[in-house]
TIMILO-820015 format. One record per residue (C-alpha): z, x, y; residue in one letter. Coordinates in steps of 0.05 Angstrom, whole numbers, plus 5000, padded with zeros to 4 digits. Layout:
N
ZXYa ...
END
This chain:
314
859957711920x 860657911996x 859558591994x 853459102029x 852059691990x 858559721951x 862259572020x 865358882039x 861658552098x 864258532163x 863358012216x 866057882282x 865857382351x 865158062392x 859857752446x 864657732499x 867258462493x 860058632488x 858758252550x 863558672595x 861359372555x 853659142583x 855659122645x 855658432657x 860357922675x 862857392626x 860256822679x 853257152687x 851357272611x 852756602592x 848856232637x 842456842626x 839556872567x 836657552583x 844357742590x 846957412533x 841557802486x 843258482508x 850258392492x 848358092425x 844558782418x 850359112423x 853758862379x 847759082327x 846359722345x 853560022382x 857659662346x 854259632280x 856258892251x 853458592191x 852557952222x 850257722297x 854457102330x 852756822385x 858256862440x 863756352423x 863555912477x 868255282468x 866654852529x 858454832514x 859254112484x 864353862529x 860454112592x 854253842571x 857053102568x 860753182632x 867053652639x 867654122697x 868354762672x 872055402702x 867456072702x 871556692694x 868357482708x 873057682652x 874257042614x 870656602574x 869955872611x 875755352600x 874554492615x 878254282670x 876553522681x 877052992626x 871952342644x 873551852581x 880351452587x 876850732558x 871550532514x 867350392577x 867751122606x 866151322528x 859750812530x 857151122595x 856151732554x 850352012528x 849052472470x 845253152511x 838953472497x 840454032473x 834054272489x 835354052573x 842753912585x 848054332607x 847755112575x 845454882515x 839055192527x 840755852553x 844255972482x 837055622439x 833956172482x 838556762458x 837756592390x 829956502398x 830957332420x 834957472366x 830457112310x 824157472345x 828058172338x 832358202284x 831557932213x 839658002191x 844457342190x 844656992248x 850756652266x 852756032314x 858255692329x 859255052348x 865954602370x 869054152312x 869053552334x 877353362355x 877353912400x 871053652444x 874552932437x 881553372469x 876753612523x 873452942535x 879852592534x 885252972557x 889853262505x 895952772519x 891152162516x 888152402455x 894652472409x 896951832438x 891051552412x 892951792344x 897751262336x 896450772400x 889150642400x 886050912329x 879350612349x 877150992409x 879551532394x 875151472318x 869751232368x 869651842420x 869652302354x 863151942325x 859752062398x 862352882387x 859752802325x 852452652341x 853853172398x 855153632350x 850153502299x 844453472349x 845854222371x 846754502312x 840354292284x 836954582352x 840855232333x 837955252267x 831055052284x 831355642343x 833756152279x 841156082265x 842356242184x 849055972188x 853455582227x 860655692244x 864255002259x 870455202307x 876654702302x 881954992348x 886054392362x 886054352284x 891354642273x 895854162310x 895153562263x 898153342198x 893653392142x 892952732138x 891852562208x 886553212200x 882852872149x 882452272186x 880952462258x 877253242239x 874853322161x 871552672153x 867552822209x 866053522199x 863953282123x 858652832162x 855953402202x 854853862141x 851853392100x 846753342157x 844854102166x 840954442114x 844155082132x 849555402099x 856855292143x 864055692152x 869055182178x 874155572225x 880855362254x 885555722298x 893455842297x 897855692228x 892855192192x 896955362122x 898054632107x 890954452120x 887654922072x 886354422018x 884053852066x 878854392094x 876254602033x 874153822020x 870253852082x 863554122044x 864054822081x 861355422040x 867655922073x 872755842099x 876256352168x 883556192189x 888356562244x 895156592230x 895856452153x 898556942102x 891157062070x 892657331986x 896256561990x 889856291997x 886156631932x 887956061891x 887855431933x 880955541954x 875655451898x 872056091877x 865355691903x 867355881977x 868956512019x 874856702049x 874556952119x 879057402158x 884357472183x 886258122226x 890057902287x 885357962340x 891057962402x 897058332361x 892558842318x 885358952349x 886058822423x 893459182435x 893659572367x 891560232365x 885660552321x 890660822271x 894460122261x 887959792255x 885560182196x 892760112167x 893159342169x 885459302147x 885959722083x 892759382065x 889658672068x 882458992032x 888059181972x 891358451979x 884558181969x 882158561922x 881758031860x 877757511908x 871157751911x 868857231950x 872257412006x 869057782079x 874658132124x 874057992195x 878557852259x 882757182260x 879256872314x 874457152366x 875457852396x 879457792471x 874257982515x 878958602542x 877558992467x 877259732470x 870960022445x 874160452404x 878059842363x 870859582348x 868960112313x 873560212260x 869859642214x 865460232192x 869860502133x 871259852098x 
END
């Protein structure tokens, strides 16, 4: 049952609001660990979360094995380059240390701080692995490959795979509780082309971790719900899907998480409409217990205090 003190729990991706309410910019915090931890403090003790998460930051893997990535003040980074067109770019690869490569450290060394000072769930995300294969590849390349070349495409998602795998177990051994997988590009396949070319591989890095994992995916993933619930995740958090749909397709053995428009509801909405739309989905969900309200996808950086704080009363 997901509930604190006769309350449901309440999570949210709020380190980059947290970032720009620190006083820092979005570029600076995430390559500081020093940075990164105060704002993961905030979310703690200002905004008063059940949960911490580490700052989701979808272009860690991809940078690490060789994107260039875009820094923003305001904006979390985006991958701008794309090195694998052919198996031989893929085989000059290497999977990174996630204990030397790229950011990778910087975020070990948050969650060290947050293991050393708080003792409450620890969350981290990491990228499922089609999306990193979208960044490595190019996203026109990669849904060619769907149906032109099957095998490199199945090839560059084993090497995000091990990517993947390798730092999430440095994540767990620094102190993460749980992971968060984050499929974005998810969304965008059929669900048999997702089970193919995203669950299978997701199913491999589960069975690997010995830490419980939530298996997100952006946008309208409706028709994908059953194929992610095969994928060995303990909850699962969607975007853009009506939610009381989902109490019986998902077995009573896993959470649901979310969904609260993040853009339409927390970032643009005001305080009033957020409380609305939160205690009329709390009443749609009431018969699933196993279910934790949250936003849809991570909070827009741009947040208003104020539409933080409303959590409080759920």
């Amino acid at each position: 049952m997901v509930r604190i003190a006769g309350r449901r729990i309440v999570s949210a991706f709020a380190g980059a609001p947290a970032i720009l309410l620190t006083n820092s910019t979005i570029s600076e915090a995430l390559r500081d660990s020093k940075l990164h931890f105060k704002a993961m403090r905030f979310t703690v003790e200002e905004l008063g979360l059940d949960t911490i998460c580490l700052t989701a930051d979808l272009s860690l893997e991809a940078e690490s094995c060789g994107c260039q990535i875009r820094f923003a003040d305001r904006a979390l980074p985006t991958v701008v380059s794309h090195p694998v067109k052919t198996m031989e770019d893929l085989k000059r690869l290497r999977v990174p240390d996630p204990y030397r490569d790229g950011r990778m450290p910087i975020f070990l060394e948050t969650m060290k701080l947050l293991r050393d000072n708080y003792t409450m769930i620890k969350v981290a995300e990491v990228i499922g692995p089609f999306t990193p294969a979208v960044h490595l590849g190019g996203a026109q390349n990669t849904f060619i490959n769907i149906l032109r070349n099957p095998d490199l495409l199945k090839a560059l998602l084993d090497f995000c795979a091990r990517v993947i795998t390798s730092y999430a177990q440095a994540l767990i051994g620094t102190g993460a509780d749980m992971i968060l997988i984050a499929e974005p590009t998810g969304s965008m396949l059929s669900p048999r082309a997702y089970e193919e070319f995203s669950g299978m591989y997701i199913n491999k890095i589960i069975s690997s971790l010995n830490r419980p994992v939530i298996l997100h995916v952006c946008g309208k993933a409706d028709h994908l719900i059953e194929k992610m619930c095969e994928t060995g995740a303990v909850a699962i958090s969607v975007d853009e899907v009506n939610l009381p749909s989902m109490i019986d397709r998902v077995p009573r053995d896993m959470v649901i998480v979310g969904n609260i428009s993040p853009v339409k509801t927390i970032w643009k909405g005001s305080p009033e409409r957020i409380q609305e739309e939160t205690v009329k989905l709390l009443n749609a969900m009431r018969s699933r217990k196993e279910y934790a309200v949250a936003p849809g996808c991570d909070l827009v950086p741009e947040t208003p205090l104020e539409n933080m704080l409303l959590h409080r009363s759920c």
